[in-house]
VMD Tcl script that draws the C-alpha trace (Angstrom):
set ca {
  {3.56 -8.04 -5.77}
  {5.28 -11.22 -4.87}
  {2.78 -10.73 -1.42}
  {-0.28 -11.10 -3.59}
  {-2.42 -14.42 -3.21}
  {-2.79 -17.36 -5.41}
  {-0.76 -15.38 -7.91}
  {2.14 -12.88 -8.79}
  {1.68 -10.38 -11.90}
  {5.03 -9.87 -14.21}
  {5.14 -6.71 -16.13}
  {5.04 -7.44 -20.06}
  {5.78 -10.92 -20.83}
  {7.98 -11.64 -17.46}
  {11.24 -12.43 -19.83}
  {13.20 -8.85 -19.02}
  {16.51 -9.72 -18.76}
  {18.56 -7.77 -15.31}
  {21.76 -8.48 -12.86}
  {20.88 -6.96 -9.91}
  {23.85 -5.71 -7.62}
  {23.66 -5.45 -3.73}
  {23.40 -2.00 -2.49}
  {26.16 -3.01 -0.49}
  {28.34 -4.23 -2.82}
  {27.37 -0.74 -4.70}
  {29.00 1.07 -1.72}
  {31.81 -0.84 -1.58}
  {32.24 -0.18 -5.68}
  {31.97 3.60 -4.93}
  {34.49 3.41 -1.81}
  {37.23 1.14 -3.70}
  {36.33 3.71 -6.96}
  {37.09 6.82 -4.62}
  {40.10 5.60 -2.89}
  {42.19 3.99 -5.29}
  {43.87 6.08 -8.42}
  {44.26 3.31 -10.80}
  {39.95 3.07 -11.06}
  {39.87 6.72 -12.15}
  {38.32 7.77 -15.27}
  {37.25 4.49 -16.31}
  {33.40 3.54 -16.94}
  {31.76 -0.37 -16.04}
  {28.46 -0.87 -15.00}
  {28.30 -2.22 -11.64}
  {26.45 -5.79 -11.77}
  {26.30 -9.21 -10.17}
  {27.22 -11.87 -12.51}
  {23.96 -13.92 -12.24}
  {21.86 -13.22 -15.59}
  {18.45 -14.19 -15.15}
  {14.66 -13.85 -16.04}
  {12.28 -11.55 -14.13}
  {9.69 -13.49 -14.00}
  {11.10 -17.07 -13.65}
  {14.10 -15.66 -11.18}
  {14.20 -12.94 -9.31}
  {10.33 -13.19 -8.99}
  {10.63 -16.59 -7.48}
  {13.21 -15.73 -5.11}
  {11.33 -12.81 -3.76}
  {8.36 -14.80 -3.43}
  {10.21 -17.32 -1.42}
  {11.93 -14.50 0.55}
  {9.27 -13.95 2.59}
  {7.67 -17.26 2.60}
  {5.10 -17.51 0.08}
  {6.41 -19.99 -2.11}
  {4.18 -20.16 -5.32}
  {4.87 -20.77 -9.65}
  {1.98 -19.26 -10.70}
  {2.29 -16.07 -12.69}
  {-0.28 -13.54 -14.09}
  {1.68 -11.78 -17.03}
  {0.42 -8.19 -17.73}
  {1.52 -7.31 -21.27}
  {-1.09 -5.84 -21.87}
  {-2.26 -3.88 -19.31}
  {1.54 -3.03 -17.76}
  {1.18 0.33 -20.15}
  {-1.89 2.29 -18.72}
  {-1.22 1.27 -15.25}
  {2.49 3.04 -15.47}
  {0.24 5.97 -17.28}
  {-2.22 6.17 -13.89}
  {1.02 5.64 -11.55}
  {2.38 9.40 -13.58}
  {-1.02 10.94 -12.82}
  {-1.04 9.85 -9.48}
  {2.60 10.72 -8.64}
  {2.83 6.69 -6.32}
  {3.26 3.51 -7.21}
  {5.99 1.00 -8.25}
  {5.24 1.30 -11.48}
  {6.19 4.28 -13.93}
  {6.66 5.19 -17.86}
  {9.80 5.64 -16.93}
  {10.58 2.33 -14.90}
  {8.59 0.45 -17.79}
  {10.72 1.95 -20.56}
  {14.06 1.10 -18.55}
  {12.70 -2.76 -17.51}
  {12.04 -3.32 -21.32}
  {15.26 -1.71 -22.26}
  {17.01 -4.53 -20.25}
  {19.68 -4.45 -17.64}
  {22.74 -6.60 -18.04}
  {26.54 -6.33 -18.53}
  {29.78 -7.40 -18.52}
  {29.96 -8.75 -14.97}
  {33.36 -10.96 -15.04}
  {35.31 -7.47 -16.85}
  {33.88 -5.39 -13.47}
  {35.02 -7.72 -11.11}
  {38.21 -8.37 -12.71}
  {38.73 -4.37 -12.79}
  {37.11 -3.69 -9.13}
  {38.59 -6.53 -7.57}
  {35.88 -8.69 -5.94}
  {32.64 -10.08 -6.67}
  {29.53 -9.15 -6.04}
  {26.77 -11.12 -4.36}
  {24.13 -12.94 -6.08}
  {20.55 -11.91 -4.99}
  {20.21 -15.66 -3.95}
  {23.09 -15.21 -1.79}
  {21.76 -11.97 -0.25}
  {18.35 -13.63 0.64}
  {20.23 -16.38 2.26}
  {22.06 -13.98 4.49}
  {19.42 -11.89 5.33}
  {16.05 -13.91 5.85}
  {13.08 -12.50 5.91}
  {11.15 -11.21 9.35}
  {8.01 -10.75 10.17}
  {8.06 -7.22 9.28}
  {8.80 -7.82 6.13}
  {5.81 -10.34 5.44}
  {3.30 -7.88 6.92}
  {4.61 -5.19 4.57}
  {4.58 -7.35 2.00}
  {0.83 -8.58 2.54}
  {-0.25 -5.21 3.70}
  {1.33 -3.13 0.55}
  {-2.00 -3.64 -1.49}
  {-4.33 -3.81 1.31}
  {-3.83 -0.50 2.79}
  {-5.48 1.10 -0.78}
  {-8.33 -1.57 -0.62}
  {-8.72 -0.31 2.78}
  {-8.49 3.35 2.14}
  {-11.07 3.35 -0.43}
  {-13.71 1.39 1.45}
  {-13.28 3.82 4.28}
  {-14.19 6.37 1.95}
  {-16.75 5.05 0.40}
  {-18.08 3.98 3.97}
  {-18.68 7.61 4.87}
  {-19.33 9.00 1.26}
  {-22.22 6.52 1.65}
  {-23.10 7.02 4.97}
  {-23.70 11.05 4.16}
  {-24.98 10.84 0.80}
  {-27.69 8.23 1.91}
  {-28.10 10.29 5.01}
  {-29.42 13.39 2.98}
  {-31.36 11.46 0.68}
  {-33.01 8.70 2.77}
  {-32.27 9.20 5.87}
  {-33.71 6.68 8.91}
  {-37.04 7.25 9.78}
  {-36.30 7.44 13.40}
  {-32.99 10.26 12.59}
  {-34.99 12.96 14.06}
  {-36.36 11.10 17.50}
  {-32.67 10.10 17.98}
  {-31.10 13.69 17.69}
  {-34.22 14.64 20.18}
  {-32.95 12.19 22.29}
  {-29.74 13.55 23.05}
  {-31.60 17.17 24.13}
  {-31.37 18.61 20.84}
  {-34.06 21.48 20.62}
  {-36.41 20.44 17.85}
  {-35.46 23.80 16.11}
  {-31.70 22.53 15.50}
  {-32.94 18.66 14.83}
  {-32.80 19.57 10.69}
  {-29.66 21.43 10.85}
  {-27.59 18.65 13.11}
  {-28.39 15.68 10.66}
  {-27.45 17.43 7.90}
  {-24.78 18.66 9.19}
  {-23.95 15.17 10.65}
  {-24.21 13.61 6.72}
  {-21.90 16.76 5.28}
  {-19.46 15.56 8.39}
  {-19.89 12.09 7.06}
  {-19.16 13.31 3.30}
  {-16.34 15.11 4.73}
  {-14.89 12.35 6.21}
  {-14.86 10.06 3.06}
  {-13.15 13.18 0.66}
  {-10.84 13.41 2.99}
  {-9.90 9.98 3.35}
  {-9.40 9.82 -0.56}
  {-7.59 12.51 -0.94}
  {-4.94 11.13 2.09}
  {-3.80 14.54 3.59}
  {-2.66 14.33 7.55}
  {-3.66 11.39 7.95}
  {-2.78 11.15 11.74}
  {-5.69 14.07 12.71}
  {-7.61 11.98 10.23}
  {-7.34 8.49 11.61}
  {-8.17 10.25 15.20}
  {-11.13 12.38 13.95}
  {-12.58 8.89 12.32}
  {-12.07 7.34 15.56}
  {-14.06 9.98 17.66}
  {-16.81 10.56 15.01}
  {-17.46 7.10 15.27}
  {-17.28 6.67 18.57}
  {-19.36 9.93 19.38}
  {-22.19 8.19 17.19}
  {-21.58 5.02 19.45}
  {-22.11 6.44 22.80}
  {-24.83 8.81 21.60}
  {-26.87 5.71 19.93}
  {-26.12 3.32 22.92}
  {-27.41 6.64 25.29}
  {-30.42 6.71 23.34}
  {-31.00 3.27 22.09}
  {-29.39 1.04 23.75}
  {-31.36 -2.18 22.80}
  {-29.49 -1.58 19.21}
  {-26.69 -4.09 20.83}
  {-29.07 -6.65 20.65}
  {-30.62 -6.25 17.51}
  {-30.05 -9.18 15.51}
  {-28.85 -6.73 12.19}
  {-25.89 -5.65 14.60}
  {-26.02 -1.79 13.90}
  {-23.83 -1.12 16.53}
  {-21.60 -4.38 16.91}
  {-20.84 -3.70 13.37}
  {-19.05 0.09 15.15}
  {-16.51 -1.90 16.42}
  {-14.53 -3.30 13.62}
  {-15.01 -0.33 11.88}
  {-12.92 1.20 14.82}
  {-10.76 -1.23 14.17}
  {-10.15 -0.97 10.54}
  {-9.42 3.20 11.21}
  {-7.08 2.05 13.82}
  {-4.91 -0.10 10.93}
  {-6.10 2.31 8.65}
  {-4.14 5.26 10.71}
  {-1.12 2.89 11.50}
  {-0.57 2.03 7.84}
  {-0.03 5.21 6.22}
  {2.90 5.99 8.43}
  {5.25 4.78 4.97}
  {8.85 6.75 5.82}
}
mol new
graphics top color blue
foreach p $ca { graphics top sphere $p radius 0.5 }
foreach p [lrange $ca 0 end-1] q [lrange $ca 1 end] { graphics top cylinder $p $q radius 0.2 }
display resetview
């Protein structure tokens, strides 16, 4: 969230009080706990000492992590419920019930009695930024982490369109194209409506997300199949000043980010 534009949304009012611990400094906790005898059967909850705000720390420093330094926030106390509701139903998403429940519950602790007992501190999440800056992969995740669904669902509704308008009002030169490329005039019906139930296809599919690499490809060559068969039979469509073809390219483009994006493990 701390990738979004102009501003950065805060569950609830923003004030949830957390330590965050290193994942590091975690495994070093569970190394020292397994190898020395005088830490077992004893109970702390593994912290950093830093107490802070969510939304006027940690926030902030994430925001600044990867170089988009801003102090505007959008608080979502009201809206922070139903949106962990639709992240259960749709089984994705950073936000749960559970992770909701669990922020408001708070997450803080006795940091100075577990380093005392464990027997060395743990880095501050200011610290850990400073050791590890930001790269450019990080950035582009950042950026791209809302943008992929954006993209996904005006893919979708690109070819949902495409077929439903196809069936319903479809160009009034469909048929002399399809003729064009040697279909017998018998067929000419069945191919374009067979072409907008391929189209429909297409956009279900892309909602619904599944194999997404035979997807991305099968976008690619529908699309470019309608390219080389409009350019075969129309070729003056490059020039026309509406751009019905031009317009073919970044939409080969946008299934190309499309298909690299939703490689996520």
């Amino acid at each position: 969230m701390a990738g979004l534009p102009f501003v950065t949304p805060l569950v609830g009012g923003g004030d949830q009080q957390f330590q965050p611990i290193h994942a590091d400094d975690l495994a070093e906790t569970v190394a020292r706990c397994l190898s020395d005898p005088a830490l077992a059967a004893r109970r702390w909850t593994p912290s950093a000492r830093k107490r802070s705000p969510c939304a006027k720390s940690s926030s902030g420093r994430v925001t600044g992590w990867i170089c988009r330094r801003r102090d505007r926030f959008t608080c979502l106390c009201f809206s922070s419920g139903w949106h962990a509701r639709v992240g259960d139903l749709v089984g994705s998403g950073p936000l749960r019930t559970t992770a909701l429940v669990q922020l408001e519950y708070g997450n803080v602790s006795d940091a100075a009695a577990f380093e005392r007992a464990i027997g060395f501190r743990p880095r501050t999440m200011t610290a850990a930024f400073e050791a590890a800056p930001s790269h450019v992969q990080d950035r582009w995740h950042a950026r791209l982490y809302f943008l992929r669904p954006v993209l996904t669902v005006m893919l979708s509704l690109l070819w949902l369109g495409s077929g439903i308008a196809g069936l319903f009002n479809p160009p009034q030169n469909a048929d002399a194209v399809i003729a064009g490329l040697g279909v017998p005039a018998s067929f000419i019906p069945t191919v374009r409506y067979g072409l907008c139930v391929l189209d429909f296809a297409l956009g279900a599919a892309v909602a619904i997300g599944r194999s997404w690499r035979a997807l991305g490809l099968l976008q690619i060559c529908v699309v470019a199949i309608y390219t080389i068969g409009l350019t075969w039979v129309m070729p003056n469509l490059w020039a026309d000043g509406y751009g019905p073809l031009l317009k073919n390219l970044p939409i080969l483009a946008a299934i190309a980010v499309w298909t690299a994006l939703q490689d996520d493990r």
